[in-house]
C-alpha positions as CSV (number, residue, x, y, z in Angstrom):
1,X,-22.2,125.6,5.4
2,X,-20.4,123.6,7.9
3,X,-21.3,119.7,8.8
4,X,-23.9,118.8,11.3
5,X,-22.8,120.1,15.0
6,X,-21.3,117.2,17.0
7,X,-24.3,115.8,18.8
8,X,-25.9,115.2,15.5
9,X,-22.6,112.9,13.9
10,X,-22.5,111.2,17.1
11,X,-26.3,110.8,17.7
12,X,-26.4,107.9,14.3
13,X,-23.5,105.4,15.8
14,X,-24.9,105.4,18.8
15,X,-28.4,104.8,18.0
16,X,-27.5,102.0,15.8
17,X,-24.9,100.4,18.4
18,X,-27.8,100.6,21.0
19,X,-30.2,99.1,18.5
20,X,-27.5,96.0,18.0
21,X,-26.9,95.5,21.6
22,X,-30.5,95.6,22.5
23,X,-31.1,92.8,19.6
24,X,-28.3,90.7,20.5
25,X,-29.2,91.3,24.1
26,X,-32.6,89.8,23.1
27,X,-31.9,86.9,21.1
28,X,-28.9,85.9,24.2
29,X,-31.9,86.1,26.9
30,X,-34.0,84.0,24.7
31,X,-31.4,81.3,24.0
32,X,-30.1,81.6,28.0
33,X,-33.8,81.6,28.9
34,X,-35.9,79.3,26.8
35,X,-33.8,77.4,24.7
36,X,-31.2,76.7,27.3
37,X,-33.3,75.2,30.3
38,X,-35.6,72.9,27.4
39,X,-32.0,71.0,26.5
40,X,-31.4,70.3,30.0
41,X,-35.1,69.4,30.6
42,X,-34.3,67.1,27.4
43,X,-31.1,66.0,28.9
44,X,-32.2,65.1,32.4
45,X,-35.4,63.1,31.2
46,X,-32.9,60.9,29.2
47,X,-30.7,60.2,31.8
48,X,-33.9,59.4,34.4
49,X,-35.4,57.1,31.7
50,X,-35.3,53.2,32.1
51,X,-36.0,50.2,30.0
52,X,-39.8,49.5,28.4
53,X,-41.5,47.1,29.9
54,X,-42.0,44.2,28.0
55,X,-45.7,44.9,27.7
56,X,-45.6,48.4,27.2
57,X,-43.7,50.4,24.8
58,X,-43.7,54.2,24.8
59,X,-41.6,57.1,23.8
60,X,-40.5,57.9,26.8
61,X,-38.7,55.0,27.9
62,X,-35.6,53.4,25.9
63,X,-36.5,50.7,23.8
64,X,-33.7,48.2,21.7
65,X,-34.0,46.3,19.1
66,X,-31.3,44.5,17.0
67,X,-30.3,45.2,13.6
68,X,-27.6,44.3,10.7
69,X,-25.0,46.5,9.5
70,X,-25.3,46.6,6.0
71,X,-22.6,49.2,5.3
72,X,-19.9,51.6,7.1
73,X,-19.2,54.8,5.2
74,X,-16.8,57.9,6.4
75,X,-18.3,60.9,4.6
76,X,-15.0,63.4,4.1
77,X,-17.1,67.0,3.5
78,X,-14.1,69.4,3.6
79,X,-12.6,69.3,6.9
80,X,-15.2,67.3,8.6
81,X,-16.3,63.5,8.6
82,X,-19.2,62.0,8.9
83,X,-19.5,58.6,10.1
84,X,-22.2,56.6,8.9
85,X,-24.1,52.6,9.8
86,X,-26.0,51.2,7.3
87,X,-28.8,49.0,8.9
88,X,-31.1,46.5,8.3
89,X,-33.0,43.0,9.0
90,X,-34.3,44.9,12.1
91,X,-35.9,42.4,14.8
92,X,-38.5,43.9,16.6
93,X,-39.3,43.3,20.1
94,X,-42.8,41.7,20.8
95,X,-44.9,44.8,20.7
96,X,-45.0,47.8,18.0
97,X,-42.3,50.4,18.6
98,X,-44.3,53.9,18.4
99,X,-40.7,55.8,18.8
100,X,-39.5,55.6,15.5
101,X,-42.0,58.4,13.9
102,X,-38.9,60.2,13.0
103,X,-36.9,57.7,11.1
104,X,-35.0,58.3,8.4
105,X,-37.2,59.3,5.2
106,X,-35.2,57.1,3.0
107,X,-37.1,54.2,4.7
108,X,-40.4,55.8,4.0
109,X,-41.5,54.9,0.8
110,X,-44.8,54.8,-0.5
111,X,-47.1,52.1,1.1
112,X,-43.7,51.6,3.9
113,X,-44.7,51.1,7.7
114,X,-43.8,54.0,9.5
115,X,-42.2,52.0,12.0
116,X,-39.3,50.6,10.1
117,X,-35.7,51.1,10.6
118,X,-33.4,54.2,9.1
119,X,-31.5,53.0,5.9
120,X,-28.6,54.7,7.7
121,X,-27.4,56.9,11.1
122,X,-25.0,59.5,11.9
123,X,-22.5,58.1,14.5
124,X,-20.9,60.4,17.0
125,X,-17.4,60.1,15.9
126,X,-15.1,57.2,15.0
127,X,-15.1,55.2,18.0
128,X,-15.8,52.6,19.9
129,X,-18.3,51.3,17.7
130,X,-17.5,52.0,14.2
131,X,-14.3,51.5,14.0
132,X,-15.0,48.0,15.2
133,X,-18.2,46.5,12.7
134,X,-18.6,45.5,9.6
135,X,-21.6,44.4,7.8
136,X,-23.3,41.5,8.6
137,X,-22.4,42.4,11.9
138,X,-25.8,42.6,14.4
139,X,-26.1,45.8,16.6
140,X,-28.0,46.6,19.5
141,X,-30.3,49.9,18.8
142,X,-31.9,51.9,21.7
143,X,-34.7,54.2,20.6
144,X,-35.8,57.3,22.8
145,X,-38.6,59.5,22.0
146,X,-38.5,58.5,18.1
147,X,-35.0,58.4,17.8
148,X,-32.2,56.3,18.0
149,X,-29.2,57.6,20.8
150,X,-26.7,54.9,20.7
151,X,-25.9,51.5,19.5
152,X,-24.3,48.8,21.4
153,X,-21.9,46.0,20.2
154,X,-20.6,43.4,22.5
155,X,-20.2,45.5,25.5
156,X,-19.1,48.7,23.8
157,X,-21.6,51.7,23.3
158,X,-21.6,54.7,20.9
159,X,-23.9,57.5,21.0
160,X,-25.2,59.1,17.2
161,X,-25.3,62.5,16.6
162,X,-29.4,62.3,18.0
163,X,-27.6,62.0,21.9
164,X,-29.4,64.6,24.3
165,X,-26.8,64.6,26.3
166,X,-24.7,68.0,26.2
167,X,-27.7,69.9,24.2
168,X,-27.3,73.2,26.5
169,X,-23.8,73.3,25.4
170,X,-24.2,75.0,21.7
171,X,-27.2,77.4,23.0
172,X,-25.4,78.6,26.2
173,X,-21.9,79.2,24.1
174,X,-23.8,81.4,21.7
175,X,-25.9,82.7,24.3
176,X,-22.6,84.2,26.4
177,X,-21.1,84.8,23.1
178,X,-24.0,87.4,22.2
179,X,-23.8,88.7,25.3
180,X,-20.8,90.0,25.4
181,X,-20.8,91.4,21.9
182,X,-24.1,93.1,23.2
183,X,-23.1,94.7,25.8
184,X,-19.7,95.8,24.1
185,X,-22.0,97.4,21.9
186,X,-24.1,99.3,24.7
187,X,-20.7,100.8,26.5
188,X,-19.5,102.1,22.9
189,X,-23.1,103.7,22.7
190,X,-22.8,105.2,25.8
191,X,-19.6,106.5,25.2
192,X,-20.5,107.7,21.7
193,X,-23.3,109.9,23.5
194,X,-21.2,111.2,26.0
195,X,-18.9,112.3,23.6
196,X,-22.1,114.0,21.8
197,X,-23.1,115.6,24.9
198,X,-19.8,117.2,25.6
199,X,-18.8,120.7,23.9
200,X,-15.4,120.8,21.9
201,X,-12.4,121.7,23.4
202,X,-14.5,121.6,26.9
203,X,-12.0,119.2,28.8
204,X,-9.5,121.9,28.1
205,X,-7.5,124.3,25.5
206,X,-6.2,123.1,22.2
207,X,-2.2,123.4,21.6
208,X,-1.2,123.5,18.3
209,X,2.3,121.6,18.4
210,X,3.8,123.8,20.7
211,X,1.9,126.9,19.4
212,X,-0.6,129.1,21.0
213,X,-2.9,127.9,18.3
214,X,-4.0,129.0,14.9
215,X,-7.5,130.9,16.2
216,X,-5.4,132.2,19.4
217,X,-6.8,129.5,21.9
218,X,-3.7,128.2,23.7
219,X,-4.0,125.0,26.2
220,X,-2.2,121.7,27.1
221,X,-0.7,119.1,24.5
222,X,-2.5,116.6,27.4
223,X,-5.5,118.0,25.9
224,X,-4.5,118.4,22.0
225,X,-7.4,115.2,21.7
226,X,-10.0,117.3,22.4
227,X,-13.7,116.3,21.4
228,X,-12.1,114.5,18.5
229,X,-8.2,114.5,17.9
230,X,-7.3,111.8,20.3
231,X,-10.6,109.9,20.1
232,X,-9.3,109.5,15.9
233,X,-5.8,106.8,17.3
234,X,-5.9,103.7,16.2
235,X,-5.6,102.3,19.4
236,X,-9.0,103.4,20.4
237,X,-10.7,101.5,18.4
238,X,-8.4,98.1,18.2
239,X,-8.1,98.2,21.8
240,X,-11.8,97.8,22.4
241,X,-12.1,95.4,19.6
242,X,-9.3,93.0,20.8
243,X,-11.0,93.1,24.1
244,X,-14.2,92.0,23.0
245,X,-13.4,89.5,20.7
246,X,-11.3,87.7,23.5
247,X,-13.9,88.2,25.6
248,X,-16.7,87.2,23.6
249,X,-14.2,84.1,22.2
250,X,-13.3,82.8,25.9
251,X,-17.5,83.0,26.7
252,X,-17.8,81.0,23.8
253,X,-15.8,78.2,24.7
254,X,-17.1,77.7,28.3
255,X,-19.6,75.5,28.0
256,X,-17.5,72.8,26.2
257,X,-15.2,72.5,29.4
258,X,-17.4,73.2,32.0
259,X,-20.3,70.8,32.8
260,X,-22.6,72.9,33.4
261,X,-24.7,76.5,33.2
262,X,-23.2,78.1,36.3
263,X,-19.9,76.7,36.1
264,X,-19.8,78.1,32.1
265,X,-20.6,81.5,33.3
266,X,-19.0,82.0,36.3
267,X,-15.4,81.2,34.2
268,X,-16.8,83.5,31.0
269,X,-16.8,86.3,34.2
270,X,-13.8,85.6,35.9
271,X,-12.0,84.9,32.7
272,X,-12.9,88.4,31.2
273,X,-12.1,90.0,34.7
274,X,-8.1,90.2,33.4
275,X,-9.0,91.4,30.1
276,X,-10.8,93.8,31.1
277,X,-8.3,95.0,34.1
278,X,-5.3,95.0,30.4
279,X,-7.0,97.1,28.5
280,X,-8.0,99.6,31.3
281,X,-3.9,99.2,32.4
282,X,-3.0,99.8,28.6
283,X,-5.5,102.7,28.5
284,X,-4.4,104.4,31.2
285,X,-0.7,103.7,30.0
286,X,-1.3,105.3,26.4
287,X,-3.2,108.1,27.8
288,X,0.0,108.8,30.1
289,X,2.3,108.3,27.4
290,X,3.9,111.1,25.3
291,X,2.2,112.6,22.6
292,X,2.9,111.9,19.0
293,X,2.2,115.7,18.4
294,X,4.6,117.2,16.1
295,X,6.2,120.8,17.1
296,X,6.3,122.5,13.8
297,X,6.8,126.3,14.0
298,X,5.2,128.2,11.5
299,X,6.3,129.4,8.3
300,X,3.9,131.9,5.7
301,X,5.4,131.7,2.6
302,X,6.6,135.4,0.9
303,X,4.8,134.6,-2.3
304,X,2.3,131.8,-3.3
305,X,3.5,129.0,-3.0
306,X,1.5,125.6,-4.6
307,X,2.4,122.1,-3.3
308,X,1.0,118.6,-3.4
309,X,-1.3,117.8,-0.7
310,X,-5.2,117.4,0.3
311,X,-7.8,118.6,2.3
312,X,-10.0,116.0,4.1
313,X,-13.2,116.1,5.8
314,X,-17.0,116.5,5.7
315,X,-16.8,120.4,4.9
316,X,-17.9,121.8,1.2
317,X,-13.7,122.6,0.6
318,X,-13.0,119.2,0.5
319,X,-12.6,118.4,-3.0
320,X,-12.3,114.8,-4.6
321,X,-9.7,115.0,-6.6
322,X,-7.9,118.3,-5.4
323,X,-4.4,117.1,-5.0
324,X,-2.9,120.2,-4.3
325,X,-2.4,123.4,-2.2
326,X,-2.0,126.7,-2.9
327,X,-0.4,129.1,0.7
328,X,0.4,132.6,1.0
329,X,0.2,134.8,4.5
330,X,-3.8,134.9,5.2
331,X,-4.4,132.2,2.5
332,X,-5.2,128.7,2.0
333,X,-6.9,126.8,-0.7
334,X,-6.8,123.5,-2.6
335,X,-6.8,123.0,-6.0
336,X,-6.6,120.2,-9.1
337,X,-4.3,122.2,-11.0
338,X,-0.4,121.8,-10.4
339,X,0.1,125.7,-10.8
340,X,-2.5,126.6,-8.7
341,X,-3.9,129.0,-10.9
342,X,-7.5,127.0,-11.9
343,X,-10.3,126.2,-9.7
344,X,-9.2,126.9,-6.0
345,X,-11.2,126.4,-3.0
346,X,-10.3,128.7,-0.3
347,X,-10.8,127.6,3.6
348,X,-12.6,129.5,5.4
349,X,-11.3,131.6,8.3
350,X,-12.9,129.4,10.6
351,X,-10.7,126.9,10.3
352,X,-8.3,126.3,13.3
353,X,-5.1,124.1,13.5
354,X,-5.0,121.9,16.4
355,X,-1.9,119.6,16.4
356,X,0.9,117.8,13.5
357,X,0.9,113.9,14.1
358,X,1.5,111.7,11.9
359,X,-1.2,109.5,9.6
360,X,-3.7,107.3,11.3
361,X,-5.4,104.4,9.3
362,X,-8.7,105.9,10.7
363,X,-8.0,109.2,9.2
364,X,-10.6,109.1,6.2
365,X,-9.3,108.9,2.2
366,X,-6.8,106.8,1.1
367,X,-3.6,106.4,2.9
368,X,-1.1,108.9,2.6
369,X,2.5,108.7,0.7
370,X,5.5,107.9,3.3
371,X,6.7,110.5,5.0
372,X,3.3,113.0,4.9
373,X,2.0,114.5,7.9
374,X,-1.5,115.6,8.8
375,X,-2.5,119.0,10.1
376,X,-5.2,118.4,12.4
377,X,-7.8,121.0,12.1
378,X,-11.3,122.1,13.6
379,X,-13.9,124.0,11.8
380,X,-16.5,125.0,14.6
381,X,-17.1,121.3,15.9
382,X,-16.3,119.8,12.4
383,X,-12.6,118.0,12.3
384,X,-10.8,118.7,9.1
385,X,-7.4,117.1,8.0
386,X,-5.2,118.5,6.4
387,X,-2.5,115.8,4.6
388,X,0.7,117.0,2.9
389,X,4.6,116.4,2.9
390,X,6.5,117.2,5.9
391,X,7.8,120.1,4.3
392,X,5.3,122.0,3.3
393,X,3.3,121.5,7.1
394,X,5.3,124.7,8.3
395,X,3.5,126.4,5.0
396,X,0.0,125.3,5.9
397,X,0.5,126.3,9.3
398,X,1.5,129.6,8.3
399,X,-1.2,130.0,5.9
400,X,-3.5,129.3,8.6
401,X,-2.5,131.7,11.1
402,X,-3.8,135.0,11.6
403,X,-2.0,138.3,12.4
404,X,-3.1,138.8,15.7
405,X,-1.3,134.7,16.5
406,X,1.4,134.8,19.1
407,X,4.6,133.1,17.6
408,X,5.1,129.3,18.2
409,X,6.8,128.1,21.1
410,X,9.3,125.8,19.2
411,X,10.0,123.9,16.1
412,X,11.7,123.9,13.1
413,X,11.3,125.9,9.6
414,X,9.9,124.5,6.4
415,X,12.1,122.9,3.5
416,X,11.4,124.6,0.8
417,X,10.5,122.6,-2.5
């Protein structure tokens, strides 16, 4: 029994690459949507707010206060640092401070004030500010909405790591990012389901390197990638993947030079706009480009005749561990045993030759030895490789032919071992 027809091989991937680009699609709406427009809401209420009133203190309004640097530490965590003040002998203003709910927990022991200052905070970065202090040295601290944004000395300000300000940045770069990978994913759905709805061999006639073809179907080498031979290069699947991952890399790091939403996507799309227009140019190019089809003319050996070489594929003849063939005029079959005398597997007559090329990496089963060559085959809508030295091809090719095949068009004869 043959493998499932092509719709059904074709219907899983694309289900399951629709499935991920919906999700991603998803989760980049929320983050574009939600999380996005809350870090600029965030953002734009810290840059409208002013100074507390003496009298009244409340979290939306910046409140300072001084405080002592007790110690400077540079945190080296494997290729990062972290830069932290140690504080104390906070001086409060003349009212409570309800903004620092969220101080550090270190602070909060039991019976400990709510209010009192973090043992510590994470500074954005080296300078001004840090590099400057040392402890004993009294800081200004401005809280905002429980939290401390930057610390002032002399005339200098740093912003910590708790600074508002750029908040979108993170969200919108993995937003776009997502985005792209999710619709990359949708357009290779799309194309894996056209490919399932289309009928082998329907964009033309198969050419078996040069010949009329093993099942007498004769054609075009233009067309020698039928449903599945040329959809198998490598380059049809790196292609699209080098593509996306600029793409997707570029959207990425948009928001970080840009200084704001539009601006960020706006680039992303005009920076994938030449991407996109290279791979279509290389596409076209590769498509227009000679074939790496092999012409191999056809050669039945007089008497059986058993060689290394495997057959690969989802088909009940492809053996693990069947390492060599056994040809003869009408005849072809694998087998473990060097001889060829134990445990063959016959092919079926169904089995057609389409083109020689040489190995792909996407073929399935390990790589082949230097020098092999694959056989490109088709049972029904089922593609079938057949992998063996370049001098037994013309033996496989032979075996594979029928009596009533016209006689290849060109080629060479087979070395015999």
């Amino acid at each position: 029994m043959n493998a499932p027809t092509a719709p059904a091989r074709h219907r899983s991937p694309a289900l399951g690459r629709t499935a991920i680009g919906i999700v991603l699609g998803l989760v980049a709406g929320w983050l574009l949507l939600v999380t996005v427009p809350h870090a600029l809401d965030v953002e734009r209420a810290f840059t409208a707010a002013g100074d507390c009133p003496v009298a009244e203190v409340s979290t939306e309004c910046r409140h300072t206060i001084s405080a002592t640097v007790t110690s400077t530490a540079a945190d080296h965590q494997h290729r990062s640092t972290y830069y932290w003040l140690g504080l104390g002998h906070a001086q409060d203003g003349p009212v409570a401070l309800p903004g620092r709910l969220k101080a550090s927990p270190h602070a909060r022991g039991p019976g400990r004030a709510a209010a009192a200052v973090p043992r510590r905070i994470k500074m954005d970065g080296r300078t001004p500010v840090f590099a400057l202090v040392r402890p004993g040295v009294a800081l200004q601290l401005t809280y905002w909405r429980g939290e401390i944004r930057y610390v002032e000395y002399r005339s200098l300000r740093q912003y910590t790591t708790a600074d508002p300000r750029g908040g979108y940045r993170l969200p919108l770069a993995a937003a776009l990012f997502l985005f792209s990978v999710g619709v990359a994913c949708l357009r290779g759905a799309y194309c894996s389901a056209r490919r399932a709805t289309g009928v082998p061999g329907a964009a033309g006639s198969i050419e078996v390197s040069g010949s009329a073809g093993s099942a007498g179907s004769a054609g075009s080498a233009g067309s020698a990638g039928s449903a599945g031979a040329g959809s198998q290069e490598p380059w049809r699947i790196t292609l699209p993947l080098a593509s996306v991952l600029l793409i997707s890399c570029f959207a990425f790091g948009t928001p970080w030079v840009t200084g704001g939403v539009p601006t960020a996507v706006l680039l992303t799309t005009v920076g994938a706009v030449p991407v996109l227009a290279g791979s279509a140019w290389v596409t076209h190019r590769r498509r227009r480009r000679t074939t790496d089809t092999i012409k191999v003319a056809p050669l039945a050996p007089f008497v059986e005749e058993c060689f290394p070489g495997t057959i690969r594929g989802e088909v009940p003849y492809s053996q693990e561990g069947f390492g060599y063939l056994v040809a003869a005029p009408g005849l072809l079959a694998s087998t473990p045993d060097p001889f060829g005398r134990l445990a063959r597997c016959p092919v079926p007559r169904t089995l057609t030759a389409v083109r020689v090329r040489p190995p792909y990496w996407t073929d399935p089963g390990p790589r082949p030895a230097p020098g092999s060559q694959v056989v490109e085959c088709r049972d029904g809508p089922t593609p079938v490789y057949v992998v063996t030295e370049h001098c037994y091809t013309a033996w496989v090719l032979g075996a594979l032919r029928r009596p009533a095949d016209s006689q290849f068009r060109a080629g060479g004869t087979a070395r015999r071992p």
